[in-house]
Each structure stands twice: as structure tokens, then as C-alpha cells.
C-alpha positions as CSV (number, residue, x, y, z in Angstrom):
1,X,1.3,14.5,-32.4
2,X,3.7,13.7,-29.6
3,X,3.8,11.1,-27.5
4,X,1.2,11.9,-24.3
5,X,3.0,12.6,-20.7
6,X,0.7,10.3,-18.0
7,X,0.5,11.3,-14.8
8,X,1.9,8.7,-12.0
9,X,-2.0,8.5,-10.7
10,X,-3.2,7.2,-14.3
11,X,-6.3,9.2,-14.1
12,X,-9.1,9.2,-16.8
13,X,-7.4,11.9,-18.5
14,X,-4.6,10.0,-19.6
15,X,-6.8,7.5,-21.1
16,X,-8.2,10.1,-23.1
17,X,-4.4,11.3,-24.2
18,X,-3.8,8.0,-25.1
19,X,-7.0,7.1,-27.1
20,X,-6.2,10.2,-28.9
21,X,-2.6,9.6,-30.0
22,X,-3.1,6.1,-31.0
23,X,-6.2,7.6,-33.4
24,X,-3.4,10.2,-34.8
25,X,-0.6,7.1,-35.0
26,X,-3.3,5.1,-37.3
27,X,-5.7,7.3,-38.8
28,X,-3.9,7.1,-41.9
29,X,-3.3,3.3,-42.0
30,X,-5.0,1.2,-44.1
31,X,-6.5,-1.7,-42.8
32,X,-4.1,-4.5,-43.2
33,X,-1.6,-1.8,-41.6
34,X,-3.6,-1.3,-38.7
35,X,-4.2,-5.0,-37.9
36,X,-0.3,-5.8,-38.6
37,X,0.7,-2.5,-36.0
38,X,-2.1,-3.9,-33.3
39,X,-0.7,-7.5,-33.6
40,X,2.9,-6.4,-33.3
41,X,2.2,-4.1,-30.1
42,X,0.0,-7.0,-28.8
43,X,2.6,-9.4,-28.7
44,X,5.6,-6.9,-27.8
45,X,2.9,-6.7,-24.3
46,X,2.4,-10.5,-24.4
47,X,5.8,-10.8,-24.1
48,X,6.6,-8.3,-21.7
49,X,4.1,-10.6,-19.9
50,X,5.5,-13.7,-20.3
51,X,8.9,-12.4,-18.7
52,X,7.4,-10.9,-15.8
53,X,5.7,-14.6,-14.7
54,X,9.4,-15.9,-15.5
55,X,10.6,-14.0,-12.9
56,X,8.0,-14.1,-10.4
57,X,9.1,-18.1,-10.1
């Protein structure tokens, strides 16, 4: 499955296009590859984050 195309309003839709590529990206996983992919996207997001605040102040 290709990566989903969300529109620039972020409507419901795109939820839906995302919930169902990230069920196609891990459907095959088994469970100790699912928690390490979900751990490594959390904290590629955490820091994304952390250096927005940096450059707020």
C-alpha cells in the first residue's frame, strides 16, 4: 500500500487513510516488531517535539 495523500484540511477521511496504512505497514509484524516500530516512530515525534520548544525560546 502506498503511502496516503492528506488533504491540507485533515478531515476525518484522512484519519481513516492513515489508520489503514499503518494496519497494512504492521499486519505482518510480530509483536516485539510492532512495539520496537511504535517506540521508534514515538520518539522520532518526541523529538521533533523537543526541537520545536527549543526554538520557540
Amino acid at each position: 500500500m502506498n503511502k496516503p495523500v492528506l488533504s491540507p484540511d485533515f478531515t476525518i477521511e484522512d484519519i481513516h487513510k492513515l489508520r489503514e496504512y499503518n494496519y497494512y505497514q504492521t499486519k505482518d509484524m510480530s509483536r516485539q516488531e510492532r512495539i520496537d516500530y511504535y517506540n521508534s516512530r514515538g520518539m522520532e515525534v518526541h523529538n521533533l517535539i523537543q526541537q520545536r520548544k527549543l526554538v520557540k525560546t
